[in-house]
C-alpha positions in Angstrom: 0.0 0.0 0.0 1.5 3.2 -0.8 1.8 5.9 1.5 -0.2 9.2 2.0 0.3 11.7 -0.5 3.2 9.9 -2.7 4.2 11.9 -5.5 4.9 8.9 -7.8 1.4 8.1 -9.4 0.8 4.9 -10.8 -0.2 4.1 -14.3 -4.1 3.5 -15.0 -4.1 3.3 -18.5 -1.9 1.1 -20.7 -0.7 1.5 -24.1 -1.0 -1.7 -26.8 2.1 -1.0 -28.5 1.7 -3.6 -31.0 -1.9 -2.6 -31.6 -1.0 1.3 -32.0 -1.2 3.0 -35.5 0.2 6.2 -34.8 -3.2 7.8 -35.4 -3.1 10.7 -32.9 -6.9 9.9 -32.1 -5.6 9.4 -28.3 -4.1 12.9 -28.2 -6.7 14.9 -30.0 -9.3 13.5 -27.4 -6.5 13.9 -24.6 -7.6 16.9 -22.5 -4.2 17.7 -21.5 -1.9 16.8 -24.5 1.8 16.7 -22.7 1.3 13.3 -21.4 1.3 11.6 -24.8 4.7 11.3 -26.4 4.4 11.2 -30.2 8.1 11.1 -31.3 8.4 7.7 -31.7 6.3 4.9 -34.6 3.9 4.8 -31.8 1.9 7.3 -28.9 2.9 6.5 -25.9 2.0 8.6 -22.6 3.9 9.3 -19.7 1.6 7.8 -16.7 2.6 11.0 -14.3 1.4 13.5 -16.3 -1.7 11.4 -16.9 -4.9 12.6 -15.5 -6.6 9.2 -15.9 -9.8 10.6 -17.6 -9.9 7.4 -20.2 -11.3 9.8 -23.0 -8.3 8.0 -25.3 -10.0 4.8 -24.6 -13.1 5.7 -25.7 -11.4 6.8 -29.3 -9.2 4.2 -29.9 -11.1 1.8 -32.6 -7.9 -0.5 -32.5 -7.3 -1.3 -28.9 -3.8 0.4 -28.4 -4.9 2.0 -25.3 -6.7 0.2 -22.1 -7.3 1.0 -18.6 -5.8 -0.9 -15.9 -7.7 -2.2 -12.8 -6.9 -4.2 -9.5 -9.4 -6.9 -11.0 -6.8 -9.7 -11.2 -5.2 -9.2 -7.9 -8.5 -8.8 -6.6 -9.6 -12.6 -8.0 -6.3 -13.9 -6.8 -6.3 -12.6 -3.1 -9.8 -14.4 -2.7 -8.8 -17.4 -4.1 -5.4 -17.2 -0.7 -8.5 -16.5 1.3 -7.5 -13.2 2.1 -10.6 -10.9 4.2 -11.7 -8.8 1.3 -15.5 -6.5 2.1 -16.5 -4.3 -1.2 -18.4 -1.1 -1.9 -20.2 -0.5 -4.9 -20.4 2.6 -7.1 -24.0 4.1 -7.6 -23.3 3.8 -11.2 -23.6 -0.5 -10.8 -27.3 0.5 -11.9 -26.7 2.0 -14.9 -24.1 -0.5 -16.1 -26.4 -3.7 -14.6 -29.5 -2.1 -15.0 -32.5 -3.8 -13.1 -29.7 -6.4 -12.2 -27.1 -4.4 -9.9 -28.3 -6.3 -6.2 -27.1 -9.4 -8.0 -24.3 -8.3 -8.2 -23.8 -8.2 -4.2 -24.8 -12.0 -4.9 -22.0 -12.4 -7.3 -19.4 -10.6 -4.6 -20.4 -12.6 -2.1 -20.0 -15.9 -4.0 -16.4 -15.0 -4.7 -16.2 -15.1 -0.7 -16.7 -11.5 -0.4 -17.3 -11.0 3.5 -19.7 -7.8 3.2 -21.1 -5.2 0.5 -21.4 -1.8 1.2 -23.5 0.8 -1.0 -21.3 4.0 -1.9 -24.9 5.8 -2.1 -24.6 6.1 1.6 -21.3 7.3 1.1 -22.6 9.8 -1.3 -25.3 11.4 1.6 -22.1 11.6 4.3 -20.4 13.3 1.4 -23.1 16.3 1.2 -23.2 16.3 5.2 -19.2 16.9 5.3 -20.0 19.9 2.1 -22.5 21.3 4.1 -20.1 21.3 7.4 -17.2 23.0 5.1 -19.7 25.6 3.6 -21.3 26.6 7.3 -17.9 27.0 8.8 -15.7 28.6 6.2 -18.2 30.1 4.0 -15.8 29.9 0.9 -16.0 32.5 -2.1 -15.6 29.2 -4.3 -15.8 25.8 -3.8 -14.6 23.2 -6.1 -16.5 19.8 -5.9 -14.0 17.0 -5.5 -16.4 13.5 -5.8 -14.4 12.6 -9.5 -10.6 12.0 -8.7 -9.7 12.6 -12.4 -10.4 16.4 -12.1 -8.4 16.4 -9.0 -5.1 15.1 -10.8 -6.1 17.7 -13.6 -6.1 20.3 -10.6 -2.9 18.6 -9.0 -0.9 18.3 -11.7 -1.9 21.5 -14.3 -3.9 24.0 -11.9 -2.1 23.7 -8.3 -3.6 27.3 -7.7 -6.9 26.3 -8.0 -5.9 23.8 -5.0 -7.0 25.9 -1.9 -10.6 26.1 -3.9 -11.1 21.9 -3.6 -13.3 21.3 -0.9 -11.0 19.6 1.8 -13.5 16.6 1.9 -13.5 12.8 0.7 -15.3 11.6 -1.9 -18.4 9.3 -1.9 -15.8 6.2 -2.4 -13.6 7.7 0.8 -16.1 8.5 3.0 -17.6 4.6 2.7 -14.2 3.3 3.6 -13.6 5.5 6.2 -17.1 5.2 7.7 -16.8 1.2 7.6 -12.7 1.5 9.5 -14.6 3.6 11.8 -18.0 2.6 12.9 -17.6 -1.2 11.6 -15.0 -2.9 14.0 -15.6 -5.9 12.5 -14.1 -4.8 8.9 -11.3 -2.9 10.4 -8.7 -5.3 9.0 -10.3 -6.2 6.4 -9.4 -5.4 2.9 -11.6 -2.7 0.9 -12.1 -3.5 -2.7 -14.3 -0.6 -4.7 -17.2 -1.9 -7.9 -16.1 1.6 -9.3 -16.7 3.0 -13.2 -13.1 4.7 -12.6 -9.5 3.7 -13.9 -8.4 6.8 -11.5 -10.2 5.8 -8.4 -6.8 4.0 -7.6 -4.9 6.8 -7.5 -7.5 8.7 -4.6 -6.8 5.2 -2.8 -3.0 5.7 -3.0 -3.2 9.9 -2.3 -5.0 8.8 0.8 -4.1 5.8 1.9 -7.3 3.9 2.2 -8.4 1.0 -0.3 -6.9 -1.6 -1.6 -8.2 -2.4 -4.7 -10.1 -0.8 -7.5 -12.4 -3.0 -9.7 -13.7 -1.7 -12.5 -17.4 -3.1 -13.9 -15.9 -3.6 -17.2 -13.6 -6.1 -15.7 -17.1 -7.3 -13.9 -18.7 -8.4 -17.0 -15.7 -9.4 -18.8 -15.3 -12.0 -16.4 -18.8 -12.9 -16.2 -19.0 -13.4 -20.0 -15.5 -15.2 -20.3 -16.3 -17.7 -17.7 -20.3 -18.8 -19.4 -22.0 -17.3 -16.6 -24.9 -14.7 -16.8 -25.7 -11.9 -13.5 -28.7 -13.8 -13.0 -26.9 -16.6 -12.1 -26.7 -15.1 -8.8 -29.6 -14.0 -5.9 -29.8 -10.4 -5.7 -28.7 -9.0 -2.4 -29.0 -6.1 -0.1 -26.0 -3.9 0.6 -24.8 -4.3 4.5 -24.9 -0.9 5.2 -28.3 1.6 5.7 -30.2 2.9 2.6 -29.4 6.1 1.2 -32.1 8.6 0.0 -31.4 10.8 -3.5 -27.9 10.2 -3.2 -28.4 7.3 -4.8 -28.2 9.5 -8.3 -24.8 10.7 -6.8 -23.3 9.3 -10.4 -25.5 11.0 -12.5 -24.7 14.9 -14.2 -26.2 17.2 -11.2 -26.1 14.2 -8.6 -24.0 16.2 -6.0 -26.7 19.3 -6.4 -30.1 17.7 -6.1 -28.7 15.9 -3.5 -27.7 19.1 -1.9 -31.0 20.3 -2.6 -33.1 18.1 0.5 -31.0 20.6 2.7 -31.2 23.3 0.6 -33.5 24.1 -1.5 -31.6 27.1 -2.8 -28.9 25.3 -3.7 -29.5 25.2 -7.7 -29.3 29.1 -7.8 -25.2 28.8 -6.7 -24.4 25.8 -8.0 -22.4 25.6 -11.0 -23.2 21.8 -13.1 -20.1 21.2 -15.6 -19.1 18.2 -16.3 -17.8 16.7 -20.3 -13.7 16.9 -21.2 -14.8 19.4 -23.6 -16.4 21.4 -21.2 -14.9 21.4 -17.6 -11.0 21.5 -18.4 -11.8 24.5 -20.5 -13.8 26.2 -17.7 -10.5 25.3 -15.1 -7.6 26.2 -16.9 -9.2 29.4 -17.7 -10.8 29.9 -14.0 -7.5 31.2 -12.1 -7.9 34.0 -14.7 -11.1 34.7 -13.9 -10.6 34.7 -10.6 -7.9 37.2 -11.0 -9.9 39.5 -13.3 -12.7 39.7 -10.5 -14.8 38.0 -12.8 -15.2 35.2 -10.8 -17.1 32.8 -8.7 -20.5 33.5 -10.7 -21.6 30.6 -9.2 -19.9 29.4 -5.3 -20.0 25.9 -5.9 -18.8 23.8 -8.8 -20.3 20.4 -9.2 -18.0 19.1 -11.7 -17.2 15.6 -12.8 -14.7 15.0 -16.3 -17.2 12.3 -18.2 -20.2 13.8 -19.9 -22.5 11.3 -18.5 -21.2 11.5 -15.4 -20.3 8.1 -13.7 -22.6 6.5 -15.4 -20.1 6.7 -18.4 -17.1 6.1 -16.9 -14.3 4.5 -18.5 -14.6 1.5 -16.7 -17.9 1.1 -17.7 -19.4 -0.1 -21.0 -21.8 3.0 -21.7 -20.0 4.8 -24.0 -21.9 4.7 -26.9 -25.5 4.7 -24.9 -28.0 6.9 -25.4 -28.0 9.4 -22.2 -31.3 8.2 -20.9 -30.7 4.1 -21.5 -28.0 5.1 -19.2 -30.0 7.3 -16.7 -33.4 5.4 -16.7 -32.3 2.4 -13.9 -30.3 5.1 -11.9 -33.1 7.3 -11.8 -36.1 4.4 -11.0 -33.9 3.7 -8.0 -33.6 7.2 -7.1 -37.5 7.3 -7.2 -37.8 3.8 -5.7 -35.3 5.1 -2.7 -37.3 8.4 -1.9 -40.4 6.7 -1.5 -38.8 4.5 1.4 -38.2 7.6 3.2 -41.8 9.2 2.1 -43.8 10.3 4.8 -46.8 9.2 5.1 -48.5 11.0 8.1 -48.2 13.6 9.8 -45.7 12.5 12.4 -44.1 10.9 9.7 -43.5 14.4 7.8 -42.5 15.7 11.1 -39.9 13.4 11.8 -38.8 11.7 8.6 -36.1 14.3 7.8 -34.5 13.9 11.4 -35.0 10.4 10.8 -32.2 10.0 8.2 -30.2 12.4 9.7 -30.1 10.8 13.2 -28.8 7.9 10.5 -26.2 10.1 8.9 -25.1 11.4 12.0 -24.4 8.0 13.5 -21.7 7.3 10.5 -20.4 11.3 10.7 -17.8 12.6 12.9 -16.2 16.1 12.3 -12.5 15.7 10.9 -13.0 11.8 9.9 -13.5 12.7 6.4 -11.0 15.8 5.7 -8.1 15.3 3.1 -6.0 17.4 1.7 -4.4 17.9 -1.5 -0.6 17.4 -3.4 0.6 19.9 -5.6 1.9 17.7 -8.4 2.7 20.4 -11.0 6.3 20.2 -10.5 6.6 17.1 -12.5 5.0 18.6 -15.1 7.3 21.8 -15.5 10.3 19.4 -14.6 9.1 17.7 -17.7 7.7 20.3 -20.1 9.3 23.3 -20.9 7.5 26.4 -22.2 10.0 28.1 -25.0 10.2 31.5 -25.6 9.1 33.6 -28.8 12.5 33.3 -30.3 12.7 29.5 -29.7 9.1 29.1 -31.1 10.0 30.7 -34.2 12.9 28.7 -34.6 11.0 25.6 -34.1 8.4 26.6 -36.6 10.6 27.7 -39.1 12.5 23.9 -39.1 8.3 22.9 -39.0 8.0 24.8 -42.5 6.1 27.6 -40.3 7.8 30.7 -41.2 4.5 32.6 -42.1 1.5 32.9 -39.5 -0.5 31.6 -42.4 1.4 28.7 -42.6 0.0 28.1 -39.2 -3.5 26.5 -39.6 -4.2 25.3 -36.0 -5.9 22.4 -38.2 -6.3 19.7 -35.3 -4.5 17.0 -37.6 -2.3 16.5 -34.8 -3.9 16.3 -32.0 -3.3 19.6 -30.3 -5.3 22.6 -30.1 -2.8 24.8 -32.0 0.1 24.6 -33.8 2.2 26.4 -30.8 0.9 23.6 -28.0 2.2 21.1 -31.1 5.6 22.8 -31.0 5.9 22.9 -27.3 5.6 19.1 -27.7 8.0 19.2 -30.6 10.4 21.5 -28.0 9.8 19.0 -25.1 10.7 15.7 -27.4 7.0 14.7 -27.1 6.2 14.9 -30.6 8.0 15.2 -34.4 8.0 17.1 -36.9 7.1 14.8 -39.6 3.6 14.2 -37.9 2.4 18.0 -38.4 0.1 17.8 -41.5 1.4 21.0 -43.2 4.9 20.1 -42.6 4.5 16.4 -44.5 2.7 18.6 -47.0 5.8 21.1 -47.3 7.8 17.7 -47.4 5.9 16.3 -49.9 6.0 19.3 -51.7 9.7 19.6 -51.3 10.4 15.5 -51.9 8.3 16.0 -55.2 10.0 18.7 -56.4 13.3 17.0 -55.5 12.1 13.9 -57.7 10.8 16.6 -60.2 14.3 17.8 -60.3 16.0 15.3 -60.4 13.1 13.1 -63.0 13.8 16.6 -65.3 17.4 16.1 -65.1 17.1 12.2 -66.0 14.4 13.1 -68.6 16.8 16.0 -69.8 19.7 13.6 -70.2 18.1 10.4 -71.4 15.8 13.2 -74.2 18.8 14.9 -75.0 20.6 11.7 -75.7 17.6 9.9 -77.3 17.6 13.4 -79.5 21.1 13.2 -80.6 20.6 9.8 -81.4 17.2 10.6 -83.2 18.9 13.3 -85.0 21.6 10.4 -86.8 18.4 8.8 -87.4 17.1 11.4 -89.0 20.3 12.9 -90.9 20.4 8.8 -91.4 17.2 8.6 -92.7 17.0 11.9 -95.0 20.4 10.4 -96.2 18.6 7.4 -97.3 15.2 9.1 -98.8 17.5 11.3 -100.8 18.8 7.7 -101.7 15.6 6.0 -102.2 14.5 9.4 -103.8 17.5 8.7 -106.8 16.5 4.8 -106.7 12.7 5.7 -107.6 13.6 8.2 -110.2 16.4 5.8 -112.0 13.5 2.9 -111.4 10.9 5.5 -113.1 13.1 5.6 -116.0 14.0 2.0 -116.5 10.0 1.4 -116.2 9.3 4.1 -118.5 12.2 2.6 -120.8 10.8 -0.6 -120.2 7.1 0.2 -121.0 8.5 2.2 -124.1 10.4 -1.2 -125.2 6.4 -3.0 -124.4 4.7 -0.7 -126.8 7.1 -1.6 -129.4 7.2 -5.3 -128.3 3.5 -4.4 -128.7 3.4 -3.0 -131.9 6.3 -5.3 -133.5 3.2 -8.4 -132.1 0.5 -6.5 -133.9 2.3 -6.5 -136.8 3.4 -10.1 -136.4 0.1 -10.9 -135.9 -1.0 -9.0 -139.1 1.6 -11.8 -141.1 0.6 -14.5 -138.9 -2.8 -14.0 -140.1 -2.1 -13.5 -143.7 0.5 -16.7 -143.1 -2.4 -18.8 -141.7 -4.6 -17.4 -145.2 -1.7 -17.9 -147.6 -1.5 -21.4 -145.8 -5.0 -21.9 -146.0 -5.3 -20.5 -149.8 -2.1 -23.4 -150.5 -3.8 -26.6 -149.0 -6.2 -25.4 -150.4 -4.5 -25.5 -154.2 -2.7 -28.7 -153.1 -6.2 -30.1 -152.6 -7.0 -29.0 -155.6 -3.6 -30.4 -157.3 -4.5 -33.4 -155.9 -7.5 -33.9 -157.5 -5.9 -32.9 -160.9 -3.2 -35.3 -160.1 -5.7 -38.7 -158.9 -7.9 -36.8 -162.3 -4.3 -37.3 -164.3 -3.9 -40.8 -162.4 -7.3 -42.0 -163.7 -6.5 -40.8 -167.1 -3.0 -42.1 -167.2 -4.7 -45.4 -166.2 -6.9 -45.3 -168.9 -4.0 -44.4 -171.3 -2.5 -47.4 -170.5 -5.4 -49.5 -171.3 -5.9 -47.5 -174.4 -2.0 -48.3 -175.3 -2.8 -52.1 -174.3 -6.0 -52.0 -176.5 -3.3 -50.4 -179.0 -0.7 -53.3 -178.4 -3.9 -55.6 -178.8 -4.8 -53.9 -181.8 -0.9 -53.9 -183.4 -0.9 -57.4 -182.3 -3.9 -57.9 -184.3 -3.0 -56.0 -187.2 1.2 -57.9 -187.6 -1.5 -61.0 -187.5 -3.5 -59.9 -189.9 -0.4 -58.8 -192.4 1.2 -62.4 -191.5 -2.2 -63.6 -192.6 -2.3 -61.0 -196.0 1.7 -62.2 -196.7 0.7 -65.2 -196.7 -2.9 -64.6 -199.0 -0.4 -63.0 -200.7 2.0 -65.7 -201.5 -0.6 -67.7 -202.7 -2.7 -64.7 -204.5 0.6 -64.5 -206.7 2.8 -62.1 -208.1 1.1 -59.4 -209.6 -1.7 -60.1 -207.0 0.1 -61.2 -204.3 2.9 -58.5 -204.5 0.9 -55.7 -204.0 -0.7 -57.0 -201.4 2.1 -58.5 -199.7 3.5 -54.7 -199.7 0.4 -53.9 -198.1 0.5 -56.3 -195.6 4.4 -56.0 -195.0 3.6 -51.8 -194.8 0.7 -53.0 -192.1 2.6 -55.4 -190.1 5.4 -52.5 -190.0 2.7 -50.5 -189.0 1.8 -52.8 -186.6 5.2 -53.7 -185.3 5.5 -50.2 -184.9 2.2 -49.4 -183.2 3.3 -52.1 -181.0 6.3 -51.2 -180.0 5.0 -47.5 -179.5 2.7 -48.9 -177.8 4.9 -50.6 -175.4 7.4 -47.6 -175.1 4.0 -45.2 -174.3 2.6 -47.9 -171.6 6.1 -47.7 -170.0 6.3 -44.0 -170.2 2.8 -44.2 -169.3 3.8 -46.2 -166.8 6.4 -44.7 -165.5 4.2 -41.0 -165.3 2.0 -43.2 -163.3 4.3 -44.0 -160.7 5.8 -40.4 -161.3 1.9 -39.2 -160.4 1.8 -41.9 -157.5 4.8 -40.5 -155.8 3.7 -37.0 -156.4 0.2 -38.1 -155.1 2.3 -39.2 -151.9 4.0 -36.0 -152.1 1.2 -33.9 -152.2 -0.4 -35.9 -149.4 2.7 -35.5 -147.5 2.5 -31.6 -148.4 -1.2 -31.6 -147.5 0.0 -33.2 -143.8 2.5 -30.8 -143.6 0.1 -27.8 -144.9 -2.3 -28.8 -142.1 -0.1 -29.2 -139.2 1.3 -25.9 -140.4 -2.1 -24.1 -140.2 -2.4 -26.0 -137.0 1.0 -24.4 -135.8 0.1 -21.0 -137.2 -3.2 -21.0 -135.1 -0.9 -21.9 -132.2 1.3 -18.8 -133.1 -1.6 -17.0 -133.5 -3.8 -17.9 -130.3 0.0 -17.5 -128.5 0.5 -14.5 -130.0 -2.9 -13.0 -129.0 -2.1 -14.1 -125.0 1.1 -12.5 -125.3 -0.6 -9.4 -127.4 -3.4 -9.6 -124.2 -0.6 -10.1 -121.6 2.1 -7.1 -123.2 -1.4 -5.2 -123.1 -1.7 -5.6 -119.4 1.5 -4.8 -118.7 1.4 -1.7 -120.5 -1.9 -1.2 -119.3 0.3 -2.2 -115.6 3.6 -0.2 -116.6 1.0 3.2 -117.1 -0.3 2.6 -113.4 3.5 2.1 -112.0 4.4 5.2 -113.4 1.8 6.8 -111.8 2.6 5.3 -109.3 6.0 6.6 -109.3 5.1 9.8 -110.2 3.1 10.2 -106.8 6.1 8.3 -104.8 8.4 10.8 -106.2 6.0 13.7 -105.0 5.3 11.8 -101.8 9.4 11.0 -101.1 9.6 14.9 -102.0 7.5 16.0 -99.2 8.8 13.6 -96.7 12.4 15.1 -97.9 11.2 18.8 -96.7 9.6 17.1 -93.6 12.5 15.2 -92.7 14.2 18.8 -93.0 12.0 20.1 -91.1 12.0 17.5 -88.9 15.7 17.8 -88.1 15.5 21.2 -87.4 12.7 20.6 -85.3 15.2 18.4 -83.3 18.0 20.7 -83.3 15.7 23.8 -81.9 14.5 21.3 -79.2 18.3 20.0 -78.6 18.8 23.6 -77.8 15.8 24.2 -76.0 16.0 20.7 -73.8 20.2 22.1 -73.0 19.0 25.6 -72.0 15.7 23.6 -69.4 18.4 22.3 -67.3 20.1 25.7 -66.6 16.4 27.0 -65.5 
């Protein structure tokens, strides 16, 4: 246990490093900043300058930051049988709803020996204000039932100390009262049912309690181990019922209870509670004060979460709406008052001195007085506030030069860009987080790559333009070539389509001969035909001849016969008789001899012009072969002079296009030779103007 008033506070919230994204969610929601430390890859927080409020809890979506709770020492001193009694916040209805007198069941199955109700705590609370107020009449008092806003005080506002009222809180003044008018728990250990990671440090600062359980640890364990709260009876607290206090938790709790002794007491009572409320309204209230501008209001009931207790950030309201939170707490508060209703007229008469004969049995003067630390000093051991000079400096290394440059955006957390470079200053934060500085950087990083990408893109064009101004000088080089290669090609294939139109011409005119070839051929089979038939016409006749010359021979034959025959008559006609006749018939068998033998010479000449008109019958025959497959040949020439005509036609016809053709290409290769001049001086003007970018 850890002595009264130790300056070493212990951590109550705990930071997830492996679960932390660097976000800065934890120290925009962070009501005093300083306590984070951003210059690392994660947020940490220093636990000292901590004021335990949980508000970076409640933002963290990841789980980097957690409170810490006496829950697992709590579970393992039972189990060694240690004496362990508990008191239970008034927010146990608004976390366990209809539900929270189980949880005195639940306690007391653990082997918890007794359960006290902080409620009743609460009513001793507004007996010990009321005390303070009646016998030093303050010009301000500040309420102190919520222990986070007296660290805030402690630690950041140490002149706003005298203004705490020097009284415990609801939790306190239960412990106290059971030390004091419960012998029976004296030794016993006190363990607190609290919404509150920060309880445990108001158990350290005064030396009383011994462990603070949170009821988010509650119903953790209750859902981890199966089991439901109605798994257990409900049970009465030990200790006597309060009245309204029972709403202690709720915003306003401290006034209305105030209110059963006062009536008055809403007219000078100041309700403020919400981190974005009440740590504005105290680090500006010393100024007030100062400026005579303040107490408007003499008391200050104050607690840091909006909902009050009922939100803490051991609880699991956060996201509730306010009256799902309020509705249990404030049936109970109805439910409460009507136990101390009056009902008669005695009753009304002595009902009020009823409960206060009750709170007077558990109040003694002095037993429930603290006082206060001033804890500040670690904080301006730890944080140094720079001067002017030193702020500029750090905001001109932060890219801050200009006021303008200072947007006071939020990105990082702080309120302002000079609280950010205090952290900066103090090594609690860097640089490279501010938003406008990465954005500078950025800036600055891209213009660096620009740079340095125009210097690559500088060198790698100016060298890819050198090259493509070979190319080009290369390339007009070769279109002048090409340029001399199409015009001597135009004049070959003009040449050449000159030599078709006289290949052309020369085949018309062949074909003219060939033509008059193929008639003169045609007229001469013709004529041999015709020969022919004079020649077999000759033939017949020379055969006819022949038998006229054997009819001849017949006839000679006949006739020497016949003047063998008249000899002979002759001979016997006599001399003179005979002698004339046998001179006739010698002059006809001359005759005949003669006709015979001319006769046989004309059947063998006859003969012989036979065989002469046979063979020339072959020959002409031949000749009429030859004739024909000549005409067949000179229709061949003919035909194959015609395809050739069709085909040299075509290729004039072709050769005409090409030199169209040509004629555009030379046009066309003309252009492209003033382009590709152009184009190379094109390259050479951006050469120059690429050489005189990297001088800019």
């Amino acid at each position: 246990m850890k002595k009264m008033g130790e300056k070493t506070l212990r951590p109550v919230i705990k930071v997830v490093e492996e679960k932390c994204i660097n976000c800065h969610r934890c120290i925009m929601a962070c009501p005093v900043k300083m306590c984070n430390n951003g210059s690392g890859d994660i947020i940490d927080h220093h636990p000292e300058l901590c004021i335990g409020c949980g508000e970076c809890i409640s933002v963290c979506t990841h789980g980097a930051r957690i409170g810490i709770d006496d829950f697992e020492l709590f579970m393992d001193d039972l189990k060694k049988g240690e004496d362990i009694i508990a008191i239970v916040a008034p927010a146990i209805a608004a976390s366990f709803e209809e539900d929270y007198l189980r949880i005195n069941g639940f306690l007391k199955s653990l082997g918890v020996k007794a359960v006290f109700d902080v409620s009743f705590g609460a009513e001793l609370t507004i007996k010990s204000y009321i005390d303070y107020m009646k016998s030093t009449n303050p010009d301000l008092a500040i309420a102190q039932p919520c222990p986070t806003l007296v660290s805030f005080i402690e630690m950041y506002r140490p002149e706003l100390i005298p203004h705490l009222v020097p009284a415990d809180s609801p939790m306190l003044h239960t412990m106290k009262m059971i030390k004091r008018f419960y012998p029976q728990y004296k030794n016993h250990r006190i363990a607190a049912i609290s919404p509150c990671y920060s309880k445990r440090r108001e158990f350290d600062a005064v030396g009383v309690g011994d462990y603070n359980v949170t009821f988010r640890s509650v119903r953790r364990h209750l859902d981890e181990s199966g089991k439901s709260v109605r798994d257990y009876p409900a049970v009465e607290y030990d200790n006597p019922p309060a009245e309204r206090a029972v709403a202690f938790s709720s915003p306003g709790g401290l006034m209305r209870t105030l209110q059963r002794y006062d009536s008055d007491a809403a007219n000078y009572t100041r309700k403020i509670e919400g981190p974005h409320e009440v740590y504005r309204y105290l680090a500006y209230l010393d100024d007030s004060l100062k400026q005579g501008k303040a107490p408007v209001y003499k008391l200050i009931d104050c607690l840091n979460c909006s909902m009050g207790c009922n939100g803490g950030p051991g609880t699991m309201n956060h996201n509730k709406h306010f009256d799902d939170v309020e509705y249990f707490v404030e049936r109970r508060r109805r439910e409460m008052r009507k136990k101390y209703q009056p009902t008669t007229l005695l009753q009304k008469l002595f009902s009020r001195s009823k409960l206060e004969k009750t709170l007077g049995t558990y109040w003694e003067a002095g037993l429930y007085r603290r006082s206060y630390t001033d804890r500040s000093k670690v904080f301006k051991e730890k944080v140094r506030f720079p001067n002017n000079a030193e702020l500029e400096s750090i905001f001109k290394t932060m890219h801050k030069e200009n006021p303008a440059d200072r947007l006071n955006c939020g990105a990082c957390g702080y309120r302002s860009c000079e609280q950010m470079a205090v952290a900066v200053i103090n090594g609690l934060y860097k640089s490279e987080n501010c938003r406008h500085y990465q954005d500078i950087e950025q800036e600055r990083r891209a213009n660096e790559r620009t740079a340095h990408m125009i210097t690559q893109v500088h060198e790698r064009t100016l060298e890819e333009m050198h090259k493509n101004r070979d190319g080009i000088e290369a390339l007009s080089s070769q279109i002048n070539e090409t340029a001399d290669y199409v015009s001597r090609s135009s004049q070959a294939i003009t040449r050449m389509v000159e030599n078709i139109r006289s290949i052309t011409k020369n085949l018309d005119h062949n074909a003219e001969t060939v033509l008059k070839l193929n008639a003169s051929s045609t007229d001469g089979k013709e004529r041999l035909y015709k020969i022919g038939e004079i020649i077999d016409r000759v033939a017949e006749q020379s055969d006819a001849l022949i038998e006229t010359c054997k009819v001849i021979g017949d006839i000679a034959n006949e006739t020497s016969i016949l003047g063998m025959n008249a000899a002979i008559e002759a001979a016997h006609a006599g001399d003179s008789t005979g002698k004339g006749f046998a001179v006739v018939a010698g002059e006809i068998r001359k005759l005949a001899d003669n006709s015979g033998k001319q006769a046989v010479k004309i059947t063998d000449n006859l003969r012989g012009i036979k065989a002469l008109i046979d063979t020339s019958k072959e020959s002409s025959l031949y000749a009429q072969e030859q004739f024909n497959r000549m005409a067949a040949l000179i229709d061949t020439v003919k035909n194959e002079e015609l395809s050739i005509q069709d085909s040299m036609s075509t290729h004039d016809a072709g050769g005409s296009q090409v030199l169209e053709a040509l004629n555009e290409i030379n046009v066309l290769i003309g252009k492209i030779k003033d382009t590709s001049s152009a184009l190379l001086a094109s390259g050479e003007a951006v050469i120059q103007d690429i050489s005189s970018l990297k001088n800019m």
